[in-house]
N, C-alpha and C positions, 0 to 999 in steps of 0.2 A: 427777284428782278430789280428790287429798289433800290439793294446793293449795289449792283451789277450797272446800273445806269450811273451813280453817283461816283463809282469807280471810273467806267470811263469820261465822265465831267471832268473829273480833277485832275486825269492825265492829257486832255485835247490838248490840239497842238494852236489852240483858238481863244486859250483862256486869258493872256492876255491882252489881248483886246479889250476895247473899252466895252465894257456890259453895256452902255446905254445905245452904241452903235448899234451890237448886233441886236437889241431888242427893237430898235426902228428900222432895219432894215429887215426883220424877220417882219415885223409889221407891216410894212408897206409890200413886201412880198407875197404876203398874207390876202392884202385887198387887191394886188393885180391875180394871187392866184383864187379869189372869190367872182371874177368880173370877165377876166380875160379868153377867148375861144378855147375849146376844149383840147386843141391841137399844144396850143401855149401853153396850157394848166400842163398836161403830161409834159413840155421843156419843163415847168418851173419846178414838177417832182424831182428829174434827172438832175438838175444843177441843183437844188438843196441836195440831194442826197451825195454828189461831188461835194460841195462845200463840207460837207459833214465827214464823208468817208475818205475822202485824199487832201482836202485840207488842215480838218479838225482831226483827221486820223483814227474817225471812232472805226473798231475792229467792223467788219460788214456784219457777220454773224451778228452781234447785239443791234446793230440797224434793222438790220432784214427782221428777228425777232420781232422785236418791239414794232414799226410798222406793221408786219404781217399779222400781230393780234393785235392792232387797233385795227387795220381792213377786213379783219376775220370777221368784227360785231357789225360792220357797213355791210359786206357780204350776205350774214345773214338775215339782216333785214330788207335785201333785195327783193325777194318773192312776194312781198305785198305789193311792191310797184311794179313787179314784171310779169306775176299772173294774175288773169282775169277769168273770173267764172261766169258761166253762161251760153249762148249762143253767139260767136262771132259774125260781125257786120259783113257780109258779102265784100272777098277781096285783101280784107284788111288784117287775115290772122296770120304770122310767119310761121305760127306751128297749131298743131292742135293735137290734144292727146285726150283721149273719150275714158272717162270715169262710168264707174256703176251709177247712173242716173245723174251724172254731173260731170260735163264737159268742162274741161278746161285748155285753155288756150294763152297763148301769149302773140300778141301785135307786135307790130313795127313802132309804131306811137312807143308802147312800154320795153320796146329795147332800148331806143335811143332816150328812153326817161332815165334809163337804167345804169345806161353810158357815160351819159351828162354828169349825175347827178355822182359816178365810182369815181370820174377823173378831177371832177372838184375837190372832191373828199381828199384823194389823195393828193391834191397840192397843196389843201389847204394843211393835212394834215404834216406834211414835209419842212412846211414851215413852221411848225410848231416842236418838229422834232429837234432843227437845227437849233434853235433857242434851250431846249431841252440837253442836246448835248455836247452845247458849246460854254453854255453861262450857270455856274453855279447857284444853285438855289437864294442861296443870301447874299449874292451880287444879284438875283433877281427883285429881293427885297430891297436891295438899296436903290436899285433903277424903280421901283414901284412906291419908295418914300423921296424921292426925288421930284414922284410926279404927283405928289402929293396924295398921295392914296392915304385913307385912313389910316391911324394907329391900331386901331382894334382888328383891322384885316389883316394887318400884318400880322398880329401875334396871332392870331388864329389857323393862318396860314403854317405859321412857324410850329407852332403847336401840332397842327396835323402832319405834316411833315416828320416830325418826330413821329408820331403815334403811327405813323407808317411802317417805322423802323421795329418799334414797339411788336405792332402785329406782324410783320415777318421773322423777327427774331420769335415768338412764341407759337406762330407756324409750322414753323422748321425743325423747333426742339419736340414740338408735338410726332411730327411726321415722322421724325427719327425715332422716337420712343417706340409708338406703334410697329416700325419697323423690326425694330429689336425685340418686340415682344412677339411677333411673328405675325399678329393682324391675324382678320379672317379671312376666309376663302371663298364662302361664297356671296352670291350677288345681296341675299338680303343682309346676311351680318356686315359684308361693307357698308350698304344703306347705313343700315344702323349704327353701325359705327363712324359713318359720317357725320350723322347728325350728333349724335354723341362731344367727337371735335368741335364742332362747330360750334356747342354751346359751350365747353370747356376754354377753347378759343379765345372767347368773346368776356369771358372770367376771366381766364390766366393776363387778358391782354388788360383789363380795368385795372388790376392790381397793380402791375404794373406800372400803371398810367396814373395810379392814384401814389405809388412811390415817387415816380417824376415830380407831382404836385407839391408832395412832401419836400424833396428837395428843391425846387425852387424856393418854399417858403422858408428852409433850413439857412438857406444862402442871403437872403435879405428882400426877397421879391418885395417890389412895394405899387407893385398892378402895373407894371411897363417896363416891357424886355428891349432895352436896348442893343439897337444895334448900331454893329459900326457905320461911321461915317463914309460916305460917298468918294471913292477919289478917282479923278478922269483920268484914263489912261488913253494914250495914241494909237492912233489906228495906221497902221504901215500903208504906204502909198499904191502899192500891188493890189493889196484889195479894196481897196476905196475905188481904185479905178476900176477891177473888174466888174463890183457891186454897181456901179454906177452906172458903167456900160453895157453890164445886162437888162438892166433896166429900160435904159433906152430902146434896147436893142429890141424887147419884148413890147415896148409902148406901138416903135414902128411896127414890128411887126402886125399888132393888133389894128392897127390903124390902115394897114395894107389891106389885110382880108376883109376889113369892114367895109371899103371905098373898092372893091374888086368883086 
């Protein structure tokens, strides 16, 4: 998948643009979509997700993926805010379903907690996407050593980043091996052979990771991975205005329902 996202990065139709634009306007979209009515948070998902898909041209398939397992982990941890165990308050349960000696129920109160808290997530997280697949990772870094963010987080950053790559490339060669070798069949030899991977996994990927080391130090590392320098680029006048006046647009908005 980290493939697959950095592929479409480097083809958006959004990359040139200035990196530090769209990380302030991904930011401050960020705090109207943390703040703003829940009506507004569901606009501000639909327009990132335009900006992304018919501006930046990411393919919908790798959108829809990637949001739909980041919504998958929010989804599953709904059912601790939407069910309650116990006896329901006279009035107050939208549903009730009777367990072997333990009722369980869900309220009105824990739908709308449930609601709130899905249509946040998904703006917040829309905004996080479009930054994601609009602005290259080390045009990330140069907008984050701009604003002066430590030296040591960058390369640490930088470093994981890679070791991302590290562990899906020795993922994959694993998956396919097992493949070819026919794997097992039933549910425990998968078990087990899952866990097997996983600790082979976590070897094959150090080694790796201690060869990268190797190489850095082979090349001259001398404790600070530089990067390139910063350089501003212009932002076309179409989208400055429409960023602008969505903006507004959603300010008034919010400021409508609140005075109504």
């Amino acid at each position: 998948m980290i493939r697959r996202i950095d592929a479409c990065v480097s083809m958006n139709a959004l990359r040139p643009l200035s990196p530090m634009w769209k990380s302030l306007f991904a930011g401050l979209m960020f705090v109207l979509a943390s703040t703003l009515h829940p009506v507004l948070q569901a606009v501000i998902t639909v327009w990132m997700m335009v900006w992304c898909t018919v501006y930046a041209r990411i393919p919908l398939r790798a959108y829809g993926l990637l949001s739909g397992t980041a919504l998958l982990f929010c989804v599953l941890g709904m059912p601790a805010l939407l069910l309650e165990f116990g006896h329901p308050a006279g009035g107050q349960a939208a549903g009730l379903f009777q367990l072997p000696d333990l009722p369980l129920y869900i309220t009105a109160d824990g739908l709308q907690r449930t609601g709130l808290l899905l249509a946040r997530v998904a703006a917040c997280m829309s905004c996080f996407l479009f930054l994601i697949f609009t602005t290259p990772f080390h045009e990330l870094l140069q907008v984050l050593r701009r604003l002066l963010m430590p030296q040591i987080v960058l390369e640490l950053m930088l470093i994981m980043y890679r070791f991302l790559f590290l562990l899906g490339d020795t993922a994959e060669g694993m998956l396919l091996a097992r493949t070819l070798r026919g794997g097992k069949r039933g549910f425990r030899d998968r078990l087990r052979e899952t866990a097997a991977m996983a600790g082979a996994l976590f070897a094959g990927t150090m080694r790796r990771y201690y060869g990268l080391s190797q190489g850095l130090t082979a090349r001259g590392f001398t404790g600070e991975i530089m990067l390139p320098p910063y350089v501003p680029r212009p932002v076309p006048l179409k989208y400055s205005l429409q960023a602008y006046a969505g903006i507004v647009l959603l300010l008034f908005a919010q400021w409508w329902i609140v005075s109504h």
